[in-house]
C-alpha positions as CSV (number, residue, x, y, z in Angstrom):
1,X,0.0,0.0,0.0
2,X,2.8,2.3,0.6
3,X,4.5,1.5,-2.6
4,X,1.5,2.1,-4.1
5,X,0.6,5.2,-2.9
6,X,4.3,6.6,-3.0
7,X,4.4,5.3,-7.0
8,X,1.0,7.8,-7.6
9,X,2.4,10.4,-6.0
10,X,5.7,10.3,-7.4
11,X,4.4,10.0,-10.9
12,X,1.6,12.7,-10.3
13,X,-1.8,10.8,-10.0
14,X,-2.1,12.3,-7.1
15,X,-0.6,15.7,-7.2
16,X,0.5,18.5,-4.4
17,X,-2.8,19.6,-2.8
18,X,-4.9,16.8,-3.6
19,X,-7.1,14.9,-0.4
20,X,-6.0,11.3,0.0
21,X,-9.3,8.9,-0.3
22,X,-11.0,8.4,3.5
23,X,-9.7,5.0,5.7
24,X,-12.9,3.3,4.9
25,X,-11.6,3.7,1.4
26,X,-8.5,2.3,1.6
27,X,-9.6,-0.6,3.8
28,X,-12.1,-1.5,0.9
29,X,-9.6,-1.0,-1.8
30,X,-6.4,-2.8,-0.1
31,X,-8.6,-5.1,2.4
32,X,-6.4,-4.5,4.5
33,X,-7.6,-3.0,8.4
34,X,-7.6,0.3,9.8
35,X,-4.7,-0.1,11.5
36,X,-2.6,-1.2,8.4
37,X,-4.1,2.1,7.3
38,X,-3.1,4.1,9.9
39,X,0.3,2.9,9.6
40,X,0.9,3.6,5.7
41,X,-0.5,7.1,6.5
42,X,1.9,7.7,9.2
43,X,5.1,6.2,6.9
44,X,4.1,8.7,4.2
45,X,4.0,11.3,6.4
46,X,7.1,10.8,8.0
47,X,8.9,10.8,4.1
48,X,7.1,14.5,4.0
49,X,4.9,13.3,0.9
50,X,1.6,13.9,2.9
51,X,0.6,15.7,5.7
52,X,-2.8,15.4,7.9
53,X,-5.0,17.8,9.1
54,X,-7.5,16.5,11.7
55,X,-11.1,16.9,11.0
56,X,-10.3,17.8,7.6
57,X,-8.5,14.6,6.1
58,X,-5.3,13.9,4.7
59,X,-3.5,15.9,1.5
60,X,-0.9,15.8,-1.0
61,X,2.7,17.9,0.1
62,X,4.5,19.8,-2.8
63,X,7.7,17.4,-3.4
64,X,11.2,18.9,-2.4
65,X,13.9,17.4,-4.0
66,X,17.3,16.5,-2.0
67,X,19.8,18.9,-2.7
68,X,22.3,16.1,-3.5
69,X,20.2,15.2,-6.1
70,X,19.1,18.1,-7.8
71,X,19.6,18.8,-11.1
72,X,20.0,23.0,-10.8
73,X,20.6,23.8,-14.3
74,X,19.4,20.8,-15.8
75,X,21.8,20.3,-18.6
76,X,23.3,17.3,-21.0
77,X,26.0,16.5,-18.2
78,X,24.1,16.8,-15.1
79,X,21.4,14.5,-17.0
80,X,24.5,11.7,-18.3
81,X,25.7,11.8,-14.9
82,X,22.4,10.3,-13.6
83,X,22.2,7.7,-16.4
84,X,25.7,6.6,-15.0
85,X,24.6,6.4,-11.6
86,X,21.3,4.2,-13.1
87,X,23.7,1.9,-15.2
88,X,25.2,0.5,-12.2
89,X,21.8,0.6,-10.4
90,X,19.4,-0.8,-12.5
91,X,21.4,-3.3,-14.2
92,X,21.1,-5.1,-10.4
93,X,17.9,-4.3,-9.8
94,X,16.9,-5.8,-13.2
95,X,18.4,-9.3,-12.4
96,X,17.1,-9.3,-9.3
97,X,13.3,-8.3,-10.3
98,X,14.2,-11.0,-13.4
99,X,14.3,-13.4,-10.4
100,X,11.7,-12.1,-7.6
101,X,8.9,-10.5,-10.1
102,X,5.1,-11.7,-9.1
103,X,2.4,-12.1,-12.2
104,X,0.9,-9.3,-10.8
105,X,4.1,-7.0,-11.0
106,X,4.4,-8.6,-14.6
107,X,1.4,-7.3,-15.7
108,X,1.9,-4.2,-14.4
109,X,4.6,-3.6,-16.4
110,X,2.9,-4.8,-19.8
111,X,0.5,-2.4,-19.0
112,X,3.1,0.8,-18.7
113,X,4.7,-0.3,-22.0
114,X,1.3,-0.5,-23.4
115,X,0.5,2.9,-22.4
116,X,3.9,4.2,-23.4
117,X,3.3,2.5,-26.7
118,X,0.2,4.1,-26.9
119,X,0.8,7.6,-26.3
120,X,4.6,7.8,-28.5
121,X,2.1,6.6,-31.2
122,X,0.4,10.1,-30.6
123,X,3.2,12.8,-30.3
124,X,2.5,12.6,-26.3
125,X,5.1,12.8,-23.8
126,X,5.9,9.2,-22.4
127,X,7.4,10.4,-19.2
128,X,4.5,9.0,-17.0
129,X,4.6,5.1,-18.4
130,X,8.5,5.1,-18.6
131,X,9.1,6.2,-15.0
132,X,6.3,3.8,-13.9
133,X,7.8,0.9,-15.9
134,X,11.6,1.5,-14.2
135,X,9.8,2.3,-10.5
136,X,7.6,-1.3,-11.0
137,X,11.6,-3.5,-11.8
138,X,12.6,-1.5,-8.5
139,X,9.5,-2.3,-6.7
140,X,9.6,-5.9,-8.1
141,X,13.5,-6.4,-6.5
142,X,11.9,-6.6,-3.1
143,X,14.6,-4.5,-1.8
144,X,13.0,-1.4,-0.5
145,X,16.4,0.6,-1.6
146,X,15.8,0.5,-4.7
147,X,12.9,2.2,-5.4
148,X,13.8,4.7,-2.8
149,X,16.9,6.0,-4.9
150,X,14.3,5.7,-7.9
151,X,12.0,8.5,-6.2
152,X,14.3,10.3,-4.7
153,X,15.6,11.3,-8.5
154,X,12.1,11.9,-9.3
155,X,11.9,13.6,-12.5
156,X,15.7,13.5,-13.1
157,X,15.0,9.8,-14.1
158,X,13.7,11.3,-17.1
159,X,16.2,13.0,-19.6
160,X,13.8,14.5,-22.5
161,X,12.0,16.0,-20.0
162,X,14.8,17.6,-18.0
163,X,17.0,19.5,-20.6
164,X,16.6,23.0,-21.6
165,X,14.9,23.5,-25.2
166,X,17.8,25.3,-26.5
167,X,20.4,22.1,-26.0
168,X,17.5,19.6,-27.5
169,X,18.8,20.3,-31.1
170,X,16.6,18.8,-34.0
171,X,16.5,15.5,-33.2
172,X,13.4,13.8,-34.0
173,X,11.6,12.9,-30.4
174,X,9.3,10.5,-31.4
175,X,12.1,8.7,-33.4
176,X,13.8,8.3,-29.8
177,X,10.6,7.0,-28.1
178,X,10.3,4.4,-30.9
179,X,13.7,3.1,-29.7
180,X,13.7,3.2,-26.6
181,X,9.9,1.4,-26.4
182,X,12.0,-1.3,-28.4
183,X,14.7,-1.9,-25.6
184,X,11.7,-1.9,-23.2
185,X,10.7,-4.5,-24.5
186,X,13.7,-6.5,-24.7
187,X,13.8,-5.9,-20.8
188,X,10.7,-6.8,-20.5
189,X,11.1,-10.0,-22.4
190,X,14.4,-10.9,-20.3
191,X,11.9,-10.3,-16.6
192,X,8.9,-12.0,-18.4
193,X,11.5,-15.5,-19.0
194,X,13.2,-14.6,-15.8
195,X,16.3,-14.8,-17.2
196,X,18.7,-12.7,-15.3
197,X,21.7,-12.2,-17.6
198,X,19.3,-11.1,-20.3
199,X,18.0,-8.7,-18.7
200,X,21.2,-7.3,-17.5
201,X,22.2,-7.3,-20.7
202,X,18.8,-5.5,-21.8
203,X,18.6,-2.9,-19.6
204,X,22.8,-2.0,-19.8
205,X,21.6,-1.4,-23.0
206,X,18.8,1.0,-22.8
207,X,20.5,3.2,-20.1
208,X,24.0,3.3,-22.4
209,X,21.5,4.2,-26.0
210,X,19.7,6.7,-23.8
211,X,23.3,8.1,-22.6
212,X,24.5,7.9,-26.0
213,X,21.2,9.5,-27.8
214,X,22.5,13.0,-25.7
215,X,22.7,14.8,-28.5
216,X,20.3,15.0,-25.6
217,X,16.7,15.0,-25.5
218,X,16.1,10.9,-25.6
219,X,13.3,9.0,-23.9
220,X,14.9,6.4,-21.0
């Protein structure tokens, strides 16, 4: 439940001043008790991504981004230097979620491709899907360390949608979601057969095409 909630806040389903659903809610939706509730609400208020107000409910706090991990200026190097940071972290996590993934996380993640699929098909940004398909391998580890590095880079996860217009050049955009929807899939594959050295191999390739595509406004 606290993945969960953490995931739709991270990725903006629920956004910075929205009212989280009531405890009967919840216990309905996770079946799960009031106390689990309770607890989930407390753990996402102690990472500052909620805050309660009593009689009123529970709501949405704006995000604040580590200082060690902030991109200030948001250029080509500060963006490579997080996709060097996710080779060596992902390419684990990958093996491991190869190994540990449930059905359930499985089908979670043919449904992000499928919406990444369908809105590169469109012109639209794939931001959304993409971080949701590399927070669901972390998630999918079992090793809560994962994800948390994950959302604490947030939006720096995403390159295309980090770099000032003026160092995008004229790349074509949509040619660079078609690609990297195609290595998606070959990590996908690799998790699907659980077949860990494949999807090392998969994913070491995404994240060194998405370094290499800066030139720098590439999809990851």
């Amino acid at each position: 439940m606290v993945s969960e909630l953490t995931r739709r806040i991270v990725l903006g389903t629920l956004k910075p001043g929205d009212k989280l659903p009531s405890e009967n809610t919840f216990v309905k939706e996770y079946g799960v008790s009031r106390t689990v509730v309770r607890e989930a609400l407390s753990r996402l208020q102690a990472s500052g991504l909620v805050e309660t107000h009593h009689g009123k409910g529970t709501f949405v706090l704006e995000r604040v981004t580590h200082n060690g991990l902030r991109l200030s200026h948001e250029t080509a190097n500060n963006v490579r230097g997080v996709l060097e940071l996710r080779l060596g972290l992902e390419t684990q996590a990958v093996a491991l979620a190869a190994l540990r993934r449930t059905d359930a996380q499985l089908a979670e993640m043919r449904q992000a491709l499928d919406d990444y699929e369908t809105l590169a098909s469109t012109g639209d940004s794939c931001a959304e899907p993409d971080k949701r398909f590399h927070l669901l391998i972390a998630e999918a580890t079992g090793n809560p360390y994962f994800t948390d590095i994950l959302l604490h880079l947030g939006n720096a996860m995403i390159p295309r949608s980090r770099i000032a217009p003026e160092e995008r050049g004229d790349s074509d955009l949509s040619r660079q979601a078609y690609l990297a929807n195609l290595e998606h899939e070959a990590i996908y594959n690799a998790i699907r057969r659980q077949d860990t050295d494949a999807a090392r191999a998969a994913m070491w390739t995404h994240l060194t095409n998405s370094r290499e595509r800066f030139t720098p406004e590439s999809e990851t």
